[in-house]
C-alpha positions as protocol buffer text, in pm:
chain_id: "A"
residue {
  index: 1
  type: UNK
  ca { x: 0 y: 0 z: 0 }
}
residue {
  index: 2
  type: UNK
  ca { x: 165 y: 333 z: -105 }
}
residue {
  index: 3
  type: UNK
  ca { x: 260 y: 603 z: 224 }
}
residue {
  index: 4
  type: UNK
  ca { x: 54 y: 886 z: 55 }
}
residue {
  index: 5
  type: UNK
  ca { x: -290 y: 624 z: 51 }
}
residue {
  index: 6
  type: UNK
  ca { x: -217 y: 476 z: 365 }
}
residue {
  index: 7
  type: UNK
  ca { x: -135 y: 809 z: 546 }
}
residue {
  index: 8
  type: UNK
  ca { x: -479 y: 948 z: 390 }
}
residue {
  index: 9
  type: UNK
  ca { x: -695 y: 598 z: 513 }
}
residue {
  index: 10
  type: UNK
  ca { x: -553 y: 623 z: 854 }
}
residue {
  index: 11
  type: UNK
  ca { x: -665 y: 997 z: 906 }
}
residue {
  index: 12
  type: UNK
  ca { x: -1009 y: 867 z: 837 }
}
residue {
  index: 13
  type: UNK
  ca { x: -983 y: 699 z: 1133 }
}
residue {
  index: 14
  type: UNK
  ca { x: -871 y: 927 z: 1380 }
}
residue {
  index: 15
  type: UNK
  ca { x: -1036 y: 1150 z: 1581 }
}
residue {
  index: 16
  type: UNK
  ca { x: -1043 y: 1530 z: 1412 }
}
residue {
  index: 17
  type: UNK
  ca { x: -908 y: 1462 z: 1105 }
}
residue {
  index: 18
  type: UNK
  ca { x: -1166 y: 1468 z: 910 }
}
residue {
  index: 19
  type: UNK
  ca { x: -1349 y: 1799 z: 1057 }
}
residue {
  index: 20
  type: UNK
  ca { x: -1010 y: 1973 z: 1045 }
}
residue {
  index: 21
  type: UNK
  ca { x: -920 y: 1857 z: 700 }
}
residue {
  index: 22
  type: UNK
  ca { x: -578 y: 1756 z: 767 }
}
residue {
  index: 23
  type: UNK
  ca { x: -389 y: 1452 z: 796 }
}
residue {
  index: 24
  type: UNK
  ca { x: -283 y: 1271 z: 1132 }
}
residue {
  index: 25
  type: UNK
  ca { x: 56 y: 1370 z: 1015 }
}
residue {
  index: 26
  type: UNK
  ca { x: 13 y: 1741 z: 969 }
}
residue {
  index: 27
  type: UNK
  ca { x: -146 y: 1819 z: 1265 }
}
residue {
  index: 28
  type: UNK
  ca { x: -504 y: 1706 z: 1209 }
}
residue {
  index: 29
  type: UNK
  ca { x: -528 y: 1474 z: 1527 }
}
residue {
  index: 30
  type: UNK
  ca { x: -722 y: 1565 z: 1855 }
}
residue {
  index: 31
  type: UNK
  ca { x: -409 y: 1523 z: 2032 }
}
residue {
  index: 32
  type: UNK
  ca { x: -132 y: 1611 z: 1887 }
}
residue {
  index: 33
  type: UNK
  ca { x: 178 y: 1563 z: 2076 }
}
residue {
  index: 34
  type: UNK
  ca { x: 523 y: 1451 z: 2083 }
}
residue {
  index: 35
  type: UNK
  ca { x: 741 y: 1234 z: 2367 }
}
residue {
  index: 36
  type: UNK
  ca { x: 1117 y: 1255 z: 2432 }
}
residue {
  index: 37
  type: UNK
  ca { x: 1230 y: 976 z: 2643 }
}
residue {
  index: 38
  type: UNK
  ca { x: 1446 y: 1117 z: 3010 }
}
residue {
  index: 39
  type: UNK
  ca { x: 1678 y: 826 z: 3043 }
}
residue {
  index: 40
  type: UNK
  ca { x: 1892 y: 730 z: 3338 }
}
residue {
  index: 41
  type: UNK
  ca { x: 1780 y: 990 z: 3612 }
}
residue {
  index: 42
  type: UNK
  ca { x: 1938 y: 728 z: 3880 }
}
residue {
  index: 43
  type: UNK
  ca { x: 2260 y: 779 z: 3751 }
}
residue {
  index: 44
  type: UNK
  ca { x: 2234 y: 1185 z: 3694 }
}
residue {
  index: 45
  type: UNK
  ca { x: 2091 y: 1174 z: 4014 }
}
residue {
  index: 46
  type: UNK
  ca { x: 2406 y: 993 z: 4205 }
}
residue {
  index: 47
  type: UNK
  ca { x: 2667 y: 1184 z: 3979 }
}
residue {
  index: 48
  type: UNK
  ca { x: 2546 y: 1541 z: 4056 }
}
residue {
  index: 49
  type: UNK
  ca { x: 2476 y: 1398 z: 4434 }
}
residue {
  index: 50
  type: UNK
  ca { x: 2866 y: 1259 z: 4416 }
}
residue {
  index: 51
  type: UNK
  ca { x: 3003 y: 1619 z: 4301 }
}
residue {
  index: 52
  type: UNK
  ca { x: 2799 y: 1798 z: 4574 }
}
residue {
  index: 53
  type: UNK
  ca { x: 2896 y: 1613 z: 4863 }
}
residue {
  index: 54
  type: UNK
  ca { x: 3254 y: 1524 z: 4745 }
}
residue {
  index: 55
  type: UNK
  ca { x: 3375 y: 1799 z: 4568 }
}
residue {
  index: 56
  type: UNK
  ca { x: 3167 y: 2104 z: 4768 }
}
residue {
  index: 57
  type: UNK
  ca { x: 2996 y: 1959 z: 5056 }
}
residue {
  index: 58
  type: UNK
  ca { x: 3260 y: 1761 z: 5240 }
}
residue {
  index: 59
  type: UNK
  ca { x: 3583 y: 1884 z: 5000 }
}
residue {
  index: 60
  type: UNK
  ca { x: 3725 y: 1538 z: 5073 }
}
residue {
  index: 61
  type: UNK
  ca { x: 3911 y: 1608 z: 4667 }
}
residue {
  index: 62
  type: UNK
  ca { x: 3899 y: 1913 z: 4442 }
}
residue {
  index: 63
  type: UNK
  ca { x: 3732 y: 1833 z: 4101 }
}
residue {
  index: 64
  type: UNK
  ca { x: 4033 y: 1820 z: 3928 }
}
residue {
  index: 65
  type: UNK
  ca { x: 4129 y: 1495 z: 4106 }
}
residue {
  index: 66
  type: UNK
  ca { x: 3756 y: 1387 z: 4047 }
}
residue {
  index: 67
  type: UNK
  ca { x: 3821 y: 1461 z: 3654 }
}
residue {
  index: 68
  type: UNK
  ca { x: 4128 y: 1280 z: 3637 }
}
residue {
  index: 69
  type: UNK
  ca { x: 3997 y: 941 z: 3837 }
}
residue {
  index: 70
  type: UNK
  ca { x: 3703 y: 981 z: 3544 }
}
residue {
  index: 71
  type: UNK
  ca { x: 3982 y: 1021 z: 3274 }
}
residue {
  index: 72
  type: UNK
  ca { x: 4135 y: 699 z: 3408 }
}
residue {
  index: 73
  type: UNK
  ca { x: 3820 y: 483 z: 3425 }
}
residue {
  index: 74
  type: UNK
  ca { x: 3953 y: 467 z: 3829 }
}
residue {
  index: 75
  type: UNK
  ca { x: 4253 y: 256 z: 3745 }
}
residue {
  index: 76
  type: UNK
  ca { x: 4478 y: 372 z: 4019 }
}
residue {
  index: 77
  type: UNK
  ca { x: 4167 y: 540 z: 4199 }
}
residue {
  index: 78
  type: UNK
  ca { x: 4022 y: 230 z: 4340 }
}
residue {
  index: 79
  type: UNK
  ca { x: 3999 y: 386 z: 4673 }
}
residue {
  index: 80
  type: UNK
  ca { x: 3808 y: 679 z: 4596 }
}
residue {
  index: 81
  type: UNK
  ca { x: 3592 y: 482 z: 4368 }
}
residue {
  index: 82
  type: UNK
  ca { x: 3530 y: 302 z: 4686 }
}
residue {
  index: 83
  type: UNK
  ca { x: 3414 y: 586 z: 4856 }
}
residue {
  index: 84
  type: UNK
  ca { x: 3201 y: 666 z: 4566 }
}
residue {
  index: 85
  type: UNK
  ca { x: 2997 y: 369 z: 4516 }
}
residue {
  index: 86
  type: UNK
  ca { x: 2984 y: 263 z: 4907 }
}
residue {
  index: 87
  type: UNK
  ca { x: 3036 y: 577 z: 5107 }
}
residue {
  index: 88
  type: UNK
  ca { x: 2816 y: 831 z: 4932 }
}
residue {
  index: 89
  type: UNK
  ca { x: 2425 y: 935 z: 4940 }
}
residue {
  index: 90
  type: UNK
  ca { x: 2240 y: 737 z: 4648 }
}
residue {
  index: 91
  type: UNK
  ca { x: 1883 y: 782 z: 4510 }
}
residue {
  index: 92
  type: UNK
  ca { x: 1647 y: 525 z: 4563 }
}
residue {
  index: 93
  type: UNK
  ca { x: 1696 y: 512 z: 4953 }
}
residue {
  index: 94
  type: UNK
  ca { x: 1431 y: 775 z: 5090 }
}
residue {
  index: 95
  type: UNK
  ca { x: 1756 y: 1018 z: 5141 }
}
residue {
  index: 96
  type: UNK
  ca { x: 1610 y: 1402 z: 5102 }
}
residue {
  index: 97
  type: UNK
  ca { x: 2021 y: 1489 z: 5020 }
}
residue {
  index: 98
  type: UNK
  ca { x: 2012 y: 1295 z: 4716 }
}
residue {
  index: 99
  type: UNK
  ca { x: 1685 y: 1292 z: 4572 }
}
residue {
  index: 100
  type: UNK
  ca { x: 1688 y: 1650 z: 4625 }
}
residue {
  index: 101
  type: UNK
  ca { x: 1925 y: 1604 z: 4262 }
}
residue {
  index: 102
  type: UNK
  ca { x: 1664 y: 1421 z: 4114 }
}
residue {
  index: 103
  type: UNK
  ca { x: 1419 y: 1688 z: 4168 }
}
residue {
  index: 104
  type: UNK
  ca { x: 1641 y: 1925 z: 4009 }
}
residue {
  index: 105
  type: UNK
  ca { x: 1699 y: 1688 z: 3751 }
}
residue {
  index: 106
  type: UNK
  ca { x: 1349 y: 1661 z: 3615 }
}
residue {
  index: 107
  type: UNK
  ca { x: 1243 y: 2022 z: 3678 }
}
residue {
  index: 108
  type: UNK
  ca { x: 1499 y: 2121 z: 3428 }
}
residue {
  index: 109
  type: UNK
  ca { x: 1426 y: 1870 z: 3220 }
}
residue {
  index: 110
  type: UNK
  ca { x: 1025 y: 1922 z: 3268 }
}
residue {
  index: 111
  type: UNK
  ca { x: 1106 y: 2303 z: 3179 }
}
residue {
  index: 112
  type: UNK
  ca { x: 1332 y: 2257 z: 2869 }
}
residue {
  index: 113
  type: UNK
  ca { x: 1109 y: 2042 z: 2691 }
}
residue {
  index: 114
  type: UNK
  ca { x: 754 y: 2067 z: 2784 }
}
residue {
  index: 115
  type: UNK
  ca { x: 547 y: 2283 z: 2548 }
}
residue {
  index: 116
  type: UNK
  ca { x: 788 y: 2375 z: 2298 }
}
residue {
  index: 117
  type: UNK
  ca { x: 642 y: 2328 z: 1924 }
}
residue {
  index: 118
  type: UNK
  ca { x: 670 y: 2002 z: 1681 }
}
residue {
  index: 119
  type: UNK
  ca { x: 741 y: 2034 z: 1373 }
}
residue {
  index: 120
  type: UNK
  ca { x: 382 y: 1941 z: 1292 }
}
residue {
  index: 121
  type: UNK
  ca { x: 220 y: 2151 z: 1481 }
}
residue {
  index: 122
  type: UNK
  ca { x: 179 y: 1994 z: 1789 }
}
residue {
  index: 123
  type: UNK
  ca { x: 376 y: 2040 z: 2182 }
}
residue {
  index: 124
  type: UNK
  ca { x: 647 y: 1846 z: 2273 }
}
residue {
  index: 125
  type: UNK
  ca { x: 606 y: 1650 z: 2591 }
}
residue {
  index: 126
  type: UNK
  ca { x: 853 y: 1435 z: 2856 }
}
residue {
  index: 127
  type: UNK
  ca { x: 811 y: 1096 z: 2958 }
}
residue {
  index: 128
  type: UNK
  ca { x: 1058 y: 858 z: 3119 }
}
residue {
  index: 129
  type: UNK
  ca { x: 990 y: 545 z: 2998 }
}
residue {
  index: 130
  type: UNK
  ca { x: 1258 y: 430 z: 2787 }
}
residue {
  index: 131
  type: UNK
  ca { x: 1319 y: 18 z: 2714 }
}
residue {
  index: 132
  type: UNK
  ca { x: 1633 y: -66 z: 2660 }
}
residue {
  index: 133
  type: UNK
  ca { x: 1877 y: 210 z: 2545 }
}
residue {
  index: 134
  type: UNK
  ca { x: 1967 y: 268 z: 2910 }
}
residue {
  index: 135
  type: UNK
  ca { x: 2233 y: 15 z: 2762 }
}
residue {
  index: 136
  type: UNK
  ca { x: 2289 y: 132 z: 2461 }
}
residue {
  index: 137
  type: UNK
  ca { x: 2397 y: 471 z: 2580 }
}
residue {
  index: 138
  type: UNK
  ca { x: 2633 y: 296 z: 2855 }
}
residue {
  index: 139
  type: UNK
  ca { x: 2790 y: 115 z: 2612 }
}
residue {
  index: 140
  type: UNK
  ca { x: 2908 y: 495 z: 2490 }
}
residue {
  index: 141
  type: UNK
  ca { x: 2966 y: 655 z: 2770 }
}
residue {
  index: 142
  type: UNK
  ca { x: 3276 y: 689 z: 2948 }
}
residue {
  index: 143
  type: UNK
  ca { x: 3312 y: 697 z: 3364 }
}
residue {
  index: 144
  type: UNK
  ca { x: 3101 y: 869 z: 3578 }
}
residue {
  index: 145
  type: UNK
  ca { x: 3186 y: 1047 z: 3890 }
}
residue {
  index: 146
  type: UNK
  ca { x: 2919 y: 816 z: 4088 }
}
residue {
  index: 147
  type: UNK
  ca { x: 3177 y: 560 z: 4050 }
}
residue {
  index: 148
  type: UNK
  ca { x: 3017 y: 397 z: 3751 }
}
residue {
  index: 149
  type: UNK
  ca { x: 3352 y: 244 z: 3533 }
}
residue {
  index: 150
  type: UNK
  ca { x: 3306 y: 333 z: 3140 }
}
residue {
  index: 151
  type: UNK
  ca { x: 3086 y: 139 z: 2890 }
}
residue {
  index: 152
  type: UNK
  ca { x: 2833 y: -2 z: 3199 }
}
residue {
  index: 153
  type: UNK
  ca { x: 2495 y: 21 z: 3159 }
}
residue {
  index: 154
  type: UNK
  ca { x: 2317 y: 359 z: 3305 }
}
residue {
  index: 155
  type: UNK
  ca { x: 2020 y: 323 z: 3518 }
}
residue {
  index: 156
  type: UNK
  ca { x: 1663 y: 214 z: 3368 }
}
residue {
  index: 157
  type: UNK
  ca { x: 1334 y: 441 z: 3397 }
}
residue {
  index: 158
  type: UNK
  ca { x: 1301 y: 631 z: 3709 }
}
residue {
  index: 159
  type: UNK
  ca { x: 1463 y: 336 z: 3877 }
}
residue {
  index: 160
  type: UNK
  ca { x: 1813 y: 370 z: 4104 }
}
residue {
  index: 161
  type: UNK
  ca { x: 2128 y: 252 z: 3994 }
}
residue {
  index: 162
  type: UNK
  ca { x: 2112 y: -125 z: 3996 }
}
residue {
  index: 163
  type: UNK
  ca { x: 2267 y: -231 z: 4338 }
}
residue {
  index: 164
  type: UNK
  ca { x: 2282 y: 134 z: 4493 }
}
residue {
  index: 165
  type: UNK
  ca { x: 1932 y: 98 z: 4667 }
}
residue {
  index: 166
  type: UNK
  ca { x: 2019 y: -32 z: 4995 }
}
residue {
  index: 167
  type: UNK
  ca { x: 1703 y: 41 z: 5242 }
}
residue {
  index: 168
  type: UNK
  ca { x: 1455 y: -163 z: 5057 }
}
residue {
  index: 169
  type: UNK
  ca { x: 1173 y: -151 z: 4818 }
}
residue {
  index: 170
  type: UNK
  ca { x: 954 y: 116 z: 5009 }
}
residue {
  index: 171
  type: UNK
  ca { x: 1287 y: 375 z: 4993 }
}
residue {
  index: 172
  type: UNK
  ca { x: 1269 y: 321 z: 4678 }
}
residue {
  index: 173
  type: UNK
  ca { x: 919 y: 389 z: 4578 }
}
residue {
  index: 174
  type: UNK
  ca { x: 930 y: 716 z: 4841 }
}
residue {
  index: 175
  type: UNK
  ca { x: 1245 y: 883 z: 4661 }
}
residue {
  index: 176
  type: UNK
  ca { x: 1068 y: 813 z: 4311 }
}
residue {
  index: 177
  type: UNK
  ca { x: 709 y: 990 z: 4391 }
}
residue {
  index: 178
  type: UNK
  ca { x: 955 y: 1287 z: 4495 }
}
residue {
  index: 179
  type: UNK
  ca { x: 940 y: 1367 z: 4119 }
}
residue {
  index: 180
  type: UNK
  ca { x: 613 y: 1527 z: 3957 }
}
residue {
  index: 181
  type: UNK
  ca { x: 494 y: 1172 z: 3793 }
}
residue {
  index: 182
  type: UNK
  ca { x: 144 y: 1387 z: 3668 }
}
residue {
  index: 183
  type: UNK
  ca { x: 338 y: 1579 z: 3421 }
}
residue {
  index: 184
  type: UNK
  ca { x: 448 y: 1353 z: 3211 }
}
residue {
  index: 185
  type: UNK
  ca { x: 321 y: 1092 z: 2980 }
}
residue {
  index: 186
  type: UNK
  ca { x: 460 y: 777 z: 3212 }
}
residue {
  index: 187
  type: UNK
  ca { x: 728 y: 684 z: 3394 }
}
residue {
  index: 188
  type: UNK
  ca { x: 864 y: 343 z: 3469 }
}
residue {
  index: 189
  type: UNK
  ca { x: 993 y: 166 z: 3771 }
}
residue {
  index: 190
  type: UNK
  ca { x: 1173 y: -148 z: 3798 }
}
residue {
  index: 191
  type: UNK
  ca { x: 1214 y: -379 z: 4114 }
}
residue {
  index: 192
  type: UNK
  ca { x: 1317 y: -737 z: 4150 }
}
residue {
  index: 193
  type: UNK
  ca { x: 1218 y: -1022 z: 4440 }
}
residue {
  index: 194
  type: UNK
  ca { x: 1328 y: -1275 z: 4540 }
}
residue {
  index: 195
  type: UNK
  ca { x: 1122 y: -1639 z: 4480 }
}
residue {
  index: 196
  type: UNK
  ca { x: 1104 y: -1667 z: 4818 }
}
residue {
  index: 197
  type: UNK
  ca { x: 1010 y: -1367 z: 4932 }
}
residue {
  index: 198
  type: UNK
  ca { x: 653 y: -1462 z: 4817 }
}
residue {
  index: 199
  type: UNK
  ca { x: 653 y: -1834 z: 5007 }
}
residue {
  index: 200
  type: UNK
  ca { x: 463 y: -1634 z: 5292 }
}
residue {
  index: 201
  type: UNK
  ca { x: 99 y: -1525 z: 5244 }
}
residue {
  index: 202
  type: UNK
  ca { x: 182 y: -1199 z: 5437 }
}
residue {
  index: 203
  type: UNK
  ca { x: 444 y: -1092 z: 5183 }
}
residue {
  index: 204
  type: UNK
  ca { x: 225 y: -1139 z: 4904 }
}
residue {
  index: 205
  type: UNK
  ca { x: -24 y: -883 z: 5089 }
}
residue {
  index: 206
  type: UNK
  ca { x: 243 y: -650 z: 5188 }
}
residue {
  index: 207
  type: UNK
  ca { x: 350 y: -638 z: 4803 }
}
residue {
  index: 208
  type: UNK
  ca { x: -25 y: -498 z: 4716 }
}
residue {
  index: 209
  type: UNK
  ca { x: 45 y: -240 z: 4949 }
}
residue {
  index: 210
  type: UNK
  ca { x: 300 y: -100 z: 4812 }
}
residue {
  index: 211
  type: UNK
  ca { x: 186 y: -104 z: 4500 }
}
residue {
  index: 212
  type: UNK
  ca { x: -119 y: 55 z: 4629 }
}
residue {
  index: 213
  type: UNK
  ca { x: 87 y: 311 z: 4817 }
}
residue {
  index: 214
  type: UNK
  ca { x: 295 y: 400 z: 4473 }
}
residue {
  index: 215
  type: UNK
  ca { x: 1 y: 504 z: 4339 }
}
residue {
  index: 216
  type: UNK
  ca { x: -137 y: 691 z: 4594 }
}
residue {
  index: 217
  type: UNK
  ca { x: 180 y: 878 z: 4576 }
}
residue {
  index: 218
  type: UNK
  ca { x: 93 y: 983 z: 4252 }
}
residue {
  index: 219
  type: UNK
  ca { x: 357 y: 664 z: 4085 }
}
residue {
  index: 220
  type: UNK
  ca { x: 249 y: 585 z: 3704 }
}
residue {
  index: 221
  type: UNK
  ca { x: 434 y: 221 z: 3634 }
}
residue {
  index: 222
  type: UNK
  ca { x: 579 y: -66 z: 3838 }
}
residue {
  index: 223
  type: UNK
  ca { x: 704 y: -345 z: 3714 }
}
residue {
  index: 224
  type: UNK
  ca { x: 862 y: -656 z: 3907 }
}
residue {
  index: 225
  type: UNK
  ca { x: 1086 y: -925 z: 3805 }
}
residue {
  index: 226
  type: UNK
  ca { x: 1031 y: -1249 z: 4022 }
}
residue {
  index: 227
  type: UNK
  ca { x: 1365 y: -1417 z: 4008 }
}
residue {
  index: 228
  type: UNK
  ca { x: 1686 y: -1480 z: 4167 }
}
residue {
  index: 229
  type: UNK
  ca { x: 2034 y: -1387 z: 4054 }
}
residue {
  index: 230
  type: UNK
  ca { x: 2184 y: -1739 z: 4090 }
}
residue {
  index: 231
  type: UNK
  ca { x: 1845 y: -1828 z: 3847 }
}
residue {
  index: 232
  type: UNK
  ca { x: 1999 y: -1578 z: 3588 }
}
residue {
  index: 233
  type: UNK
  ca { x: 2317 y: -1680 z: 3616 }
}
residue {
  index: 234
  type: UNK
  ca { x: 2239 y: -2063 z: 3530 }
}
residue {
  index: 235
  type: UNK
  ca { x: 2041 y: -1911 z: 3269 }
}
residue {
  index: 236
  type: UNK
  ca { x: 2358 y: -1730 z: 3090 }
}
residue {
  index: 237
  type: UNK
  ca { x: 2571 y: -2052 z: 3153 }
}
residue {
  index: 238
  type: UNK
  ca { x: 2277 y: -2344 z: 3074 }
}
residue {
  index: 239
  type: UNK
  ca { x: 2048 y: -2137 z: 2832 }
}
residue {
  index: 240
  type: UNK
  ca { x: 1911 y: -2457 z: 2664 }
}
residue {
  index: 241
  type: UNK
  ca { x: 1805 y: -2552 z: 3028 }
}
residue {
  index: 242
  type: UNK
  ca { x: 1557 y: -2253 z: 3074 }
}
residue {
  index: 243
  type: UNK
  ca { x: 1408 y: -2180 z: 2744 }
}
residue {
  index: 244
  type: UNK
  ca { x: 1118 y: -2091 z: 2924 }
}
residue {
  index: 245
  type: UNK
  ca { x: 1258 y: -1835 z: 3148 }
}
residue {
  index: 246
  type: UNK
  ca { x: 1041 y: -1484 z: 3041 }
}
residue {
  index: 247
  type: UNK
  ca { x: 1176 y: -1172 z: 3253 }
}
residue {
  index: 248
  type: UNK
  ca { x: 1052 y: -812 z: 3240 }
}
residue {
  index: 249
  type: UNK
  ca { x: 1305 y: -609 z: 3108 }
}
residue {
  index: 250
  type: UNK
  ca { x: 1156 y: -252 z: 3096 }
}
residue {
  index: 251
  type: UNK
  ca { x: 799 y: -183 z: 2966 }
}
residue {
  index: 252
  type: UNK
  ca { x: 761 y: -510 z: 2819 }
}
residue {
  index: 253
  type: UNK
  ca { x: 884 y: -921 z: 2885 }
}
residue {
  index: 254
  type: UNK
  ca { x: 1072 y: -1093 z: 2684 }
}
residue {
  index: 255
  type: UNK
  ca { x: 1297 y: -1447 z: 2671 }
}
residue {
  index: 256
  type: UNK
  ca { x: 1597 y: -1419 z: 2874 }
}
residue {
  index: 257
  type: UNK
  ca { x: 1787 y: -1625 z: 2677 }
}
residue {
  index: 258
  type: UNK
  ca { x: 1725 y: -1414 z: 2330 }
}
residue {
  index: 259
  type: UNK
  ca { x: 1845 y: -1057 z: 2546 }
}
residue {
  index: 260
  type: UNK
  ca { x: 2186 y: -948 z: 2471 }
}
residue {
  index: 261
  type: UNK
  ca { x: 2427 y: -1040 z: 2707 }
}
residue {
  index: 262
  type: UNK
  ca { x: 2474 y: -684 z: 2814 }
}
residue {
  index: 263
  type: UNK
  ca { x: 2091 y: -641 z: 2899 }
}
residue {
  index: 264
  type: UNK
  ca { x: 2085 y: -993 z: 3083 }
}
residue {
  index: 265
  type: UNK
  ca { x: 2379 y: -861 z: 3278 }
}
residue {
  index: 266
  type: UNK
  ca { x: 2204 y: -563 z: 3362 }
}
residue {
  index: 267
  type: UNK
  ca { x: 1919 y: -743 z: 3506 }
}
residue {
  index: 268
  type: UNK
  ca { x: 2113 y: -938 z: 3710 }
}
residue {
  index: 269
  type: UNK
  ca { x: 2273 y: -653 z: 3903 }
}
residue {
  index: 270
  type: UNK
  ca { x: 1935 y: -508 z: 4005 }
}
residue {
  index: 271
  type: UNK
  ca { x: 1824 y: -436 z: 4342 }
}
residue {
  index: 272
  type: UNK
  ca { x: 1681 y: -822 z: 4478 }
}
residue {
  index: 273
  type: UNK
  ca { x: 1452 y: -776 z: 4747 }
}
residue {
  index: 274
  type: UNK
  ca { x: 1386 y: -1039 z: 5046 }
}
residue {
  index: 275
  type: UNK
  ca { x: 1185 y: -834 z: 5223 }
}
residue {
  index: 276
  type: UNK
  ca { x: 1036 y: -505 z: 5307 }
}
């Protein structure tokens, strides 16, 4: 079917069209809007957070040390990476001195893109639901001064770094409703359990509530991923052994065994939650 007819059939069938006597492409829709995906707001979050409390906060180094760990992908910096990745505020753990980044974060964000014209007519918008580029973009990007080494993934959605939430699942969902989730088109929000967090009847109840209390906090999307480390890392080594093995990945499940290495990686080093 030729662009030009199907462009023209398709307008039919949308709302506005029609009475405005345009094409969904040229700004005849009822809504008429455009999305650009905020990726890794975990890992903005803990790099600005590092800087602050490192560099101006507690002046435990000057930036120009900071630069030059970052130059050398922390080989010969392993103690200060320490610092960074063990001994430093993170989002994702209810902790106003680091979430107070992510705050800033999306403001600016919010402000920069929201309402600004398409090329069709229409507004841009944000969301923050990107799939699987969080990798993608790793895989380009050199190290960070959170103490992320070059090429590793960033964080995914809205969620924390993987492994840097430490004070459990409810943390987690308190420092992402921090964030203005009702003006944007979605955000997403990963978390991973443990199989045997859910052997107890009680646990299973405690998980509606939180996902009930997300949502009264304003949350948009949570997603879970029901499955052990050790389970994953069979999976990499045995994949013929768990065909069958579906994970969520980020807005959508999939195979583990037919995800990059990379991405199966990723999942792996997620948060996994025993209890809350």
């Amino acid at each position: 079917m030729p662009p030009t007819f199907l462009c023209r059939f398709l307008s039919i069938l949308i709302d506005d069209c029609v009475a405005k006597g345009k094409d969904y492409n040229a700004g005849g829709t009822r809504y008429n809007t455009n999305y650009i995906q905020g990726v890794g707001l975990g890992s903005l979050t803990d790099n600005l957070t590092s800087l602050k409390y490192h560099v101006f906060d507690k002046k435990t180094l000057i930036m120009s040390e900071m630069i030059k760990a970052v130059d050398a992908n922390f080989d010969g910096w392993e103690e200060l990476r320490y610092q960074l990745v063990y001994h430093t505020p993170k989002y994702g753990n209810d902790e106003d001195y680091a979430d107070e980044q992510a705050k800033l974060i999306f403001e600016m964000y919010y402000q920069e893109v929201n309402g600004r014209p398409t090329a069709r007519g229409g507004t841009y918008r944000i969301n923050m639901l990107p799939t699987t580029c969080h990798v993608y973009f790793g895989s380009k990007i050199n190290a960070m001064p959170d103490g992320r080494k070059a090429k590793e993934p960033l964080s995914e959605g809205i969620s924390p770094v993987q492994g840097a939430d430490h004070n459990g699942p409810t943390a987690v969902l308190k420092s992402a409703s921090k964030i203005d989730h009702l003006r944007t088109g979605g955000t997403l929000l990963n978390q991973k359990f443990s199989p045997k967090f859910f052997e107890n009847d009680d646990n299973i109840a405690r998980l509606v509530s939180l996902v009930r209390s997300y949502f009264r906090l304003d949350g948009h999307h949570i997603q879970f991923n029901v499955v052990s480390a050790e389970t994953l890392r069979e999976a990499q080594k045995h994949p013929e052994k768990y065909r069958d093995l579906i994970v969520r990945v980020a807005g959508y499940s999939d195979y583990f065994n037919d995800l990059g290495t990379d991405l199966q990686n990723e999942i792996i080093c997620r948060t996994e939650h025993s209890g809350m």
